[in-house]
C-alpha positions as CSV (number, residue, x, y, z in Angstrom):
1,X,133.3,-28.1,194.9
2,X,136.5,-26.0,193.7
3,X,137.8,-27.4,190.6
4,X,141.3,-27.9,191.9
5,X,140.1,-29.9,195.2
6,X,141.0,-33.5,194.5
7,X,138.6,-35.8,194.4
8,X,138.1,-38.3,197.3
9,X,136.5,-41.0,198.5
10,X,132.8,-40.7,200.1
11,X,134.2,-42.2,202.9
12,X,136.9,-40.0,203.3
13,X,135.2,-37.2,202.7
14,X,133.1,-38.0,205.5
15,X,135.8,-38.9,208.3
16,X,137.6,-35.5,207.1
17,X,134.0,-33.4,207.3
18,X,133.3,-35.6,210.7
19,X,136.7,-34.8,212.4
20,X,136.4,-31.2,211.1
21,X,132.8,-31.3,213.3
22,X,134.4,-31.9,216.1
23,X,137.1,-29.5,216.5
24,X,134.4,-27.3,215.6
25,X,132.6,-28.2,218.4
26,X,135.5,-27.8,221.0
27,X,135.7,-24.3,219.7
28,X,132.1,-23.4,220.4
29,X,132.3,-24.0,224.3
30,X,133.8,-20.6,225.3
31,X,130.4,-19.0,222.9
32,X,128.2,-20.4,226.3
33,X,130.2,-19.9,229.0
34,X,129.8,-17.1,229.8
35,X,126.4,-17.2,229.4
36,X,125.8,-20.1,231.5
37,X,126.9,-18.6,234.6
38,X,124.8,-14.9,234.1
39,X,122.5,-16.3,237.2
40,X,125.9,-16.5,239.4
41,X,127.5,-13.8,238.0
42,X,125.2,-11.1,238.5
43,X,125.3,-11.1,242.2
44,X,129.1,-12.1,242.3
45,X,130.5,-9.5,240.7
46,X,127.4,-6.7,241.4
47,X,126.1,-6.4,237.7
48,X,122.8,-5.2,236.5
49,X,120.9,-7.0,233.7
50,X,122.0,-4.2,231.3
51,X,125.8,-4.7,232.3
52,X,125.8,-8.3,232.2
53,X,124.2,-7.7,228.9
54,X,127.0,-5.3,227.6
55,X,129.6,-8.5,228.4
56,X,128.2,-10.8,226.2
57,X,128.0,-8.0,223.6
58,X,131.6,-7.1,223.9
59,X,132.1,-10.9,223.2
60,X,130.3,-10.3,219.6
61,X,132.0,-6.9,218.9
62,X,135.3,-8.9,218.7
63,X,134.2,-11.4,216.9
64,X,132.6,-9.0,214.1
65,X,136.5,-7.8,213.8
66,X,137.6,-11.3,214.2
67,X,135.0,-12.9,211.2
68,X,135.8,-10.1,208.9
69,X,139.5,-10.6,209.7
70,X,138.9,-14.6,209.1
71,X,137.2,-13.8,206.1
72,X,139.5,-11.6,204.0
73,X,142.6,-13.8,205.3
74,X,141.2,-16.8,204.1
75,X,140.3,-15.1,200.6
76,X,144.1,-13.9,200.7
77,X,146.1,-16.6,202.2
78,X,143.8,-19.7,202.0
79,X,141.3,-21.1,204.6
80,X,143.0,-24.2,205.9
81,X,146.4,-21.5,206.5
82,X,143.2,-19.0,208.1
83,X,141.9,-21.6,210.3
84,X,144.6,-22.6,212.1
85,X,146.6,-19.6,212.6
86,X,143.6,-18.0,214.1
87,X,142.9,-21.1,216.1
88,X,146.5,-20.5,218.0
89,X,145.2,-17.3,219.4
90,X,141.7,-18.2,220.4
91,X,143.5,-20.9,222.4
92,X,145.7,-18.1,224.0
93,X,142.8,-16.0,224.4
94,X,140.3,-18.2,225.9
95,X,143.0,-19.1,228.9
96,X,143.5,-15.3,229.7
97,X,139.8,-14.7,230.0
98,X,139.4,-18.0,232.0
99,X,142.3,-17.1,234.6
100,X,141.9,-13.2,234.2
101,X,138.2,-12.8,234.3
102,X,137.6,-11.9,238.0
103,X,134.7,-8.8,237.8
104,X,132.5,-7.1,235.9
105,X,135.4,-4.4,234.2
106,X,138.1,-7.7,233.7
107,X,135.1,-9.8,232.1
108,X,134.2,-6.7,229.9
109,X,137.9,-6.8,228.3
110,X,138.8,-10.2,228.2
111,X,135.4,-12.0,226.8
112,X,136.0,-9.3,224.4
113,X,139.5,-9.9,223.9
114,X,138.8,-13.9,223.5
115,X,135.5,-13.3,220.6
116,X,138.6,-11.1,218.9
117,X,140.5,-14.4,218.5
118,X,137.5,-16.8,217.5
119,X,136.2,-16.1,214.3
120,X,138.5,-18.8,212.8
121,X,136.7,-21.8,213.2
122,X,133.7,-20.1,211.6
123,X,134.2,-18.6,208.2
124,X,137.3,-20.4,206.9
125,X,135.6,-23.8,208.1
126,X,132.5,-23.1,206.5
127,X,134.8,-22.4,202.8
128,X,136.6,-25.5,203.9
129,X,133.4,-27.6,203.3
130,X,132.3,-25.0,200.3
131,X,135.4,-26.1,198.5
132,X,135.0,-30.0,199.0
133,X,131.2,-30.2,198.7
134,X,129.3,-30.0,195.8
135,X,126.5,-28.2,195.4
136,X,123.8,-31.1,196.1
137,X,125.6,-32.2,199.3
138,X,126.5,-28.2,200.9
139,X,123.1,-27.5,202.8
140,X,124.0,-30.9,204.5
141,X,127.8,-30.6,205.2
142,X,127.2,-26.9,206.5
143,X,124.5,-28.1,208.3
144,X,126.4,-30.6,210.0
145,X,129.5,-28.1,211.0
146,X,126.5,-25.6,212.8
147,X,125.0,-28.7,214.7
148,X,128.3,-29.5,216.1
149,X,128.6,-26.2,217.4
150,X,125.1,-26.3,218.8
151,X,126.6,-29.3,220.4
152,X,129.0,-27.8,221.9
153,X,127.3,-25.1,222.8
154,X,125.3,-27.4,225.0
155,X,128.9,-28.9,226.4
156,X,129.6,-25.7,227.1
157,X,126.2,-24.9,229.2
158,X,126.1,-28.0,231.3
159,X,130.2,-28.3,231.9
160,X,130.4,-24.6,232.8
161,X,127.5,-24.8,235.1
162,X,128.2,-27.9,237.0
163,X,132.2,-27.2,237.3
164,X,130.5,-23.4,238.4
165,X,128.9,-24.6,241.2
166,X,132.1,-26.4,242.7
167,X,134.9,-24.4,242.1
168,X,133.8,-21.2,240.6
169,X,133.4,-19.2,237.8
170,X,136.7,-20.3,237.0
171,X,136.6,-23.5,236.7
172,X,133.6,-23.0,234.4
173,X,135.4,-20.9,232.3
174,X,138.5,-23.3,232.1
175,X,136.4,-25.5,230.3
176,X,136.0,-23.7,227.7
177,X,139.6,-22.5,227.7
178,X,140.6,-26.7,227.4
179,X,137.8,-26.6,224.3
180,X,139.9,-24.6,222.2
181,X,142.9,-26.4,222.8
182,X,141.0,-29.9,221.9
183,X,139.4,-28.4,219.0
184,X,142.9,-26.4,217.7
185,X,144.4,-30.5,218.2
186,X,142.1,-32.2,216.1
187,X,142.5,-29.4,213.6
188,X,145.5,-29.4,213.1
189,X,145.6,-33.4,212.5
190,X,142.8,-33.3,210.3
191,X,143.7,-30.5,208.0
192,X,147.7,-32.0,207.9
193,X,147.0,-33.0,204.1
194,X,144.0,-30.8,203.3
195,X,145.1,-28.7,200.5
196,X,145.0,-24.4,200.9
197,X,143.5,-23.4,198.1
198,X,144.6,-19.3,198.4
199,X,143.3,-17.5,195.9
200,X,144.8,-16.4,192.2
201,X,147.6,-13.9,192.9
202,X,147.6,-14.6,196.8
203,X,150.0,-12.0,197.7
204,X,148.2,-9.2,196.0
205,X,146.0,-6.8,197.6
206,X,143.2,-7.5,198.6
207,X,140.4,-5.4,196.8
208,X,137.1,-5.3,199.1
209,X,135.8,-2.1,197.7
210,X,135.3,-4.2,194.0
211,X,133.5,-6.6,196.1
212,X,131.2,-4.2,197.6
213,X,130.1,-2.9,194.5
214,X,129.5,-5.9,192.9
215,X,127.3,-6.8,196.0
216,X,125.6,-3.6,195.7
217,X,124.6,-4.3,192.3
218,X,123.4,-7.9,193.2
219,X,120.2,-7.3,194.8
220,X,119.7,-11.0,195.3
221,X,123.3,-11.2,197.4
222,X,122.0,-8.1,199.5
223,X,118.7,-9.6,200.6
224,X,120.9,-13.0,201.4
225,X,122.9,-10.9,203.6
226,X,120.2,-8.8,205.1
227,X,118.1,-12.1,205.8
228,X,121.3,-13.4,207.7
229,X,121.6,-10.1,209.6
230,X,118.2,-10.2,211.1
231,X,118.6,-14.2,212.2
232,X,121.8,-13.0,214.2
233,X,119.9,-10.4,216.2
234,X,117.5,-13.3,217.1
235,X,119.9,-16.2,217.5
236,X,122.5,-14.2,219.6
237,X,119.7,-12.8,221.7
238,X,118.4,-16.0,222.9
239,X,121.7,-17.9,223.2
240,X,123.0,-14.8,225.4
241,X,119.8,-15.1,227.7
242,X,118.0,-18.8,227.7
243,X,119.9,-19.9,230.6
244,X,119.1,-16.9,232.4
245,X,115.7,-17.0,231.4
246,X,115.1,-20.5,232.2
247,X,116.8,-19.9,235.7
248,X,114.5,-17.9,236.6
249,X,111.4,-20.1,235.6
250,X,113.2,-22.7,237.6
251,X,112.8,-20.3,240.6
252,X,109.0,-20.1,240.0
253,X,109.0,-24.2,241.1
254,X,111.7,-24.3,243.1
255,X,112.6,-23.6,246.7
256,X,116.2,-21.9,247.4
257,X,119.0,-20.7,245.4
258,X,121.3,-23.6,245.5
259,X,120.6,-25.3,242.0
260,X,119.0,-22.7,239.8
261,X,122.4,-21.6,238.0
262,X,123.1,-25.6,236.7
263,X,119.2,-25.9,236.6
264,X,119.2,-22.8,233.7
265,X,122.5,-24.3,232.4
266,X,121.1,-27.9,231.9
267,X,117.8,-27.0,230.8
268,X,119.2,-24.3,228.3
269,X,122.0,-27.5,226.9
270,X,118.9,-29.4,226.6
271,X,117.5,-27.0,223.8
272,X,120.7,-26.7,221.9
273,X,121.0,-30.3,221.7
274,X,117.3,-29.8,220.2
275,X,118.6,-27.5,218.0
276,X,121.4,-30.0,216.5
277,X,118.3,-31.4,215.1
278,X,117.7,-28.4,213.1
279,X,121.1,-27.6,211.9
280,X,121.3,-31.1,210.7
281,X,117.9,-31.4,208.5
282,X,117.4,-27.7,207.7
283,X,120.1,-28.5,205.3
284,X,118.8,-31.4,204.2
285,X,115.6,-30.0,203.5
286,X,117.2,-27.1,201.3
287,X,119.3,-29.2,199.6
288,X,116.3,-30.7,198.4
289,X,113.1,-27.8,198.5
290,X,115.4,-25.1,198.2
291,X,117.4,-22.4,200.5
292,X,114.8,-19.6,200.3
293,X,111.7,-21.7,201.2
294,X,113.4,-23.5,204.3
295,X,114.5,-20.2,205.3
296,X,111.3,-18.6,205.5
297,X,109.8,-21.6,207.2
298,X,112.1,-21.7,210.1
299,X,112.5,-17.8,210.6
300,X,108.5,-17.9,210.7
301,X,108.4,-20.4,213.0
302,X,111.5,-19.4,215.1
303,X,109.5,-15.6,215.3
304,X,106.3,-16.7,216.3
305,X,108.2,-18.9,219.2
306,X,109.8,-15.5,220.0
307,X,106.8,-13.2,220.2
308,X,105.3,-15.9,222.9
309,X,107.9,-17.0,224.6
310,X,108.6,-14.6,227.6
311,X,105.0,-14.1,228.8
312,X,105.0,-18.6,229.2
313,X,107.2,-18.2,232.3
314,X,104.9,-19.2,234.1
315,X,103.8,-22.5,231.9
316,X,105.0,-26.1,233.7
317,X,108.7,-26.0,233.2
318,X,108.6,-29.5,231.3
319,X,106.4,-27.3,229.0
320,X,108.4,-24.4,228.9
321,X,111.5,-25.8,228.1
322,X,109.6,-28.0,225.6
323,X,109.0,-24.2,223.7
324,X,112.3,-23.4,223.9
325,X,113.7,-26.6,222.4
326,X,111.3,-25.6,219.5
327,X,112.7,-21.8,219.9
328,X,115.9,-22.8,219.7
329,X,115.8,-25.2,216.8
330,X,113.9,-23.4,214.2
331,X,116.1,-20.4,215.0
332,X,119.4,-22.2,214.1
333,X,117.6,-24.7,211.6
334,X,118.2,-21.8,208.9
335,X,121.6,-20.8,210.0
336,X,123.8,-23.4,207.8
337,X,121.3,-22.1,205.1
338,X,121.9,-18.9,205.2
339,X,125.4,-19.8,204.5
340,X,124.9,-21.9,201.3
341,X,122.8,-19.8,200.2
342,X,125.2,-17.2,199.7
343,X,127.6,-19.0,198.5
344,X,125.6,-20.1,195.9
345,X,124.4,-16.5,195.3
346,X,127.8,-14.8,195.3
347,X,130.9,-15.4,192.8
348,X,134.3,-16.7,194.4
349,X,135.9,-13.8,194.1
350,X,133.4,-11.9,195.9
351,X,132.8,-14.1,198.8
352,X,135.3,-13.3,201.2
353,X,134.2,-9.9,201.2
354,X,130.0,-11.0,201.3
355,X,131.0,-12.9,205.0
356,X,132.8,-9.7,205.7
357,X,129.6,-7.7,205.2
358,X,127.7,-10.4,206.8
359,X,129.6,-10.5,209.6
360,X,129.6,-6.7,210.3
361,X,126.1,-6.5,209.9
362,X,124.8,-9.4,211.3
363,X,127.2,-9.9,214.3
364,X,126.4,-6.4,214.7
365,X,122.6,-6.7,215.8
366,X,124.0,-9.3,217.6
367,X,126.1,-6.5,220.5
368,X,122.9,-4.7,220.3
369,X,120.7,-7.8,221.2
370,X,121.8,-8.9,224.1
371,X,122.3,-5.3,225.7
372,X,118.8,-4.4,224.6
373,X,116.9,-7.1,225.7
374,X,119.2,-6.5,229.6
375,X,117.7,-2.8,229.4
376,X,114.1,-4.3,228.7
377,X,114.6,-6.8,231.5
378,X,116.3,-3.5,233.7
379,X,113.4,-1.3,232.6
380,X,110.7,-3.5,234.0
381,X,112.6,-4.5,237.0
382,X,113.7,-8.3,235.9
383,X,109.7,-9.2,236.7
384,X,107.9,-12.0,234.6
385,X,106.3,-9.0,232.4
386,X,109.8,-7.5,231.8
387,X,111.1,-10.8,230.2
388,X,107.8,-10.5,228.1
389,X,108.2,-7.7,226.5
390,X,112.4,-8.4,226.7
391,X,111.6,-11.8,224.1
392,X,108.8,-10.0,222.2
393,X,111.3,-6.8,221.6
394,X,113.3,-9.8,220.5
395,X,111.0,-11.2,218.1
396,X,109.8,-8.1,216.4
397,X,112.9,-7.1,215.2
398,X,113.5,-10.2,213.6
399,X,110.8,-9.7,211.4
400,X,112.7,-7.9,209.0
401,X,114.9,-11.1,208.2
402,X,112.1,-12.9,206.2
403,X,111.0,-10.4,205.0
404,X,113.9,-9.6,203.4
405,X,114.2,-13.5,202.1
406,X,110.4,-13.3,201.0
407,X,112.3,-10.8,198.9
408,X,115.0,-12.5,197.2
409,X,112.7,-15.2,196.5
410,X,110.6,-13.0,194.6
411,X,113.6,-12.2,192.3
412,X,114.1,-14.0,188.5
413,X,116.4,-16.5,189.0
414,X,119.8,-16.1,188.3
């Protein structure tokens, strides 16, 4: 907890962190939208796997620019001022892709214009919650704010599709658009007496290349980022292709066309609300076994889940999308972690520029992951085999994540 945060009642601590949850969650739907609708899209607007890949990874190439922006603002100006600017332009943002997004080339430029705009829920929240929660209570708090997103990652799966199949891609896409404006409401109502705690000398420059250094020196901070890097490449991959993939299992016991986008949609939301489940007692169990030992449990887990997953397309779908709940909740189970446990490994006045590292690094696997694993499923001509080897290339890069966490824990503590 930061030493000038006043101190509040458990209660109201909780309503605040509860309210803040929420407009978190309204934030997350335009992450899945997109994503939701691949099945429709790629027909509709004449894409191959590869390109359809390359949309979603334009949406994570703005939203490296947009965390590291969110990051070094919040250091500068404060995270409660960070969060709510920013969250005026991903409400602007997410409209103009919604009513703009019409092809392949118009998608390309606006998701990428609207993950530009919506890093601000992300970072500053996450150092909202750092600076009211103490130590024993962050792995839970942070846990909390990630399931909400899982949440409404789900909301955003099953709205998107359903509205999809009766007015459009549009009307999917408006959903998410009406997300951000919810969750930019609540925000600002919640956060009305919230303190912004900028840091000491907040109008002087900022100085990210003392930060670097320092990080450099740390080798425990460097394997806490490196261990985040690899869990984006595996968490952005399967969040930019389980509805997809789950799609096209549905066509393997199904007859016609009709259903299969809102069938990969709804079985897809059924996972992430799985995976809330994670979030919510992967920080429970750090707060109380410790970050590096839950970590390595879930990204073991999550890999193993990965390096199978693809070639059990053919398994009963109840089956299937039993594995993928699994899949998907051991893979986000360590991603609130991952966060208080670098908050806990880096000073305050280095952390706003360890998320910016974090985020270049680890949001960029993420634009590789998703165009990658389109060229697999391209390469091998989008058959059962092809989305095989497309989860295992997956999986095996991920490796490097606990490994690099294996690491860390093998340093003297500090």
């Amino acid at each position: 907890m930061h030493p000038n945060f006043p101190e509040q009642a458990a209660g109201d601590s909780d309503r605040w962190l509860l309210r803040l949850c929420l407009a978190r969650l309204g934030f997350s739907l335009i992450n899945t939208a997109y994503a939701a609708l691949i099945p429709l899209l790629l027909p509709a607007w004449n894409m191959s796997a590869s390109q359809a890949g390359t949309v979603q990874s334009a949406w994570h190439a703005g939203y490296i620019v947009s965390l590291v922006a969110a990051s070094l603002l919040a250091g500068r100006y404060g995270a409660r001022n960070t969060f709510l600017g920013m969250g005026w332009t991903a409400c602007a943002s997410s409209l103009v892709f919604a009513l703009g997004a019409v092809d392949y080339a118009s998608a390309l430029v606006l998701y990428g214009l609207a993950g530009l705009c919506a890093g601000g829920s992300y970072v500053p929240g996450l150092t909202l919650i750092a600076e009211r929660s103490p130590p024993a209570t962050r792995g839970r708090a942070m846990g909390a704010y990630i399931a909400a997103a899982s949440l409404g990652y789900a909301v955003g799966l099953i709205g998107a599709g359903l509205l999809a199949e009766r007015g459009g891609a549009t009307a999917g896409f408006l959903l998410a658009a009406a997300g951000t404006l919810f969750g930019q409401a609540l925000a600002v109502a919640t956060l009305r007496d919230t303190p912004n705690l900028a840091a000491a000398g907040g109008r002087e420059p900022l100085r990210p290349l003392a930060s670097l250094r320092w990080l450099w020196r740390h080798k425990a901070a460097r394997y806490a980022i490196l261990g985040y890097t690899f869990h984006a490449w595996e968490l952005l991959g399967l969040w930019a292709w389980l509805p997809a993939f789950l799609s096209a299992a549905a066509a393997l016991h199904a007859d016609g066309p009709a259903t299969l986008v809102v069938a990969g949609a709804a079985l897809a939301a059924l996972t992430h609300l799985a995976s809330t489940v994670g979030s919510l007692f992967g920080g429970r169990w750090s707060d109380r076994w410790g970050r590096t030992p839950v970590i390595l449990a879930m990204s073991l887990a999550s890999l193993g889940c990965a390096l199978v997953f693809g070639w059990a397309m053919a398994l009963p779908l109840p089956l299937l999308v039993l594995l993928a709940a699994v899949f998907n909740l051991t893979a986000i189970g360590d991603s609130a972690i991952h966060s208080a446990n670098l908050t806990e490994q880096v000073p305050a006045q280095h952390l706003a520029g360890a998320y910016a590292v974090r985020s270049i690094l680890g949001f960029g696997m993420g634009v590789l992951a998703p165009w990658l694993f389109g060229c697999a499923l391209d390469a091998g001509g989008g058959t059962p085999a092809a989305w095989g080897w497309a989860w295992t290339l997956l999986g095996m890069v991920a490796l490097a994540g606990p490994y690099a966490t294996w690491r860390q824990q093998r340093l003297p503590r500090q």
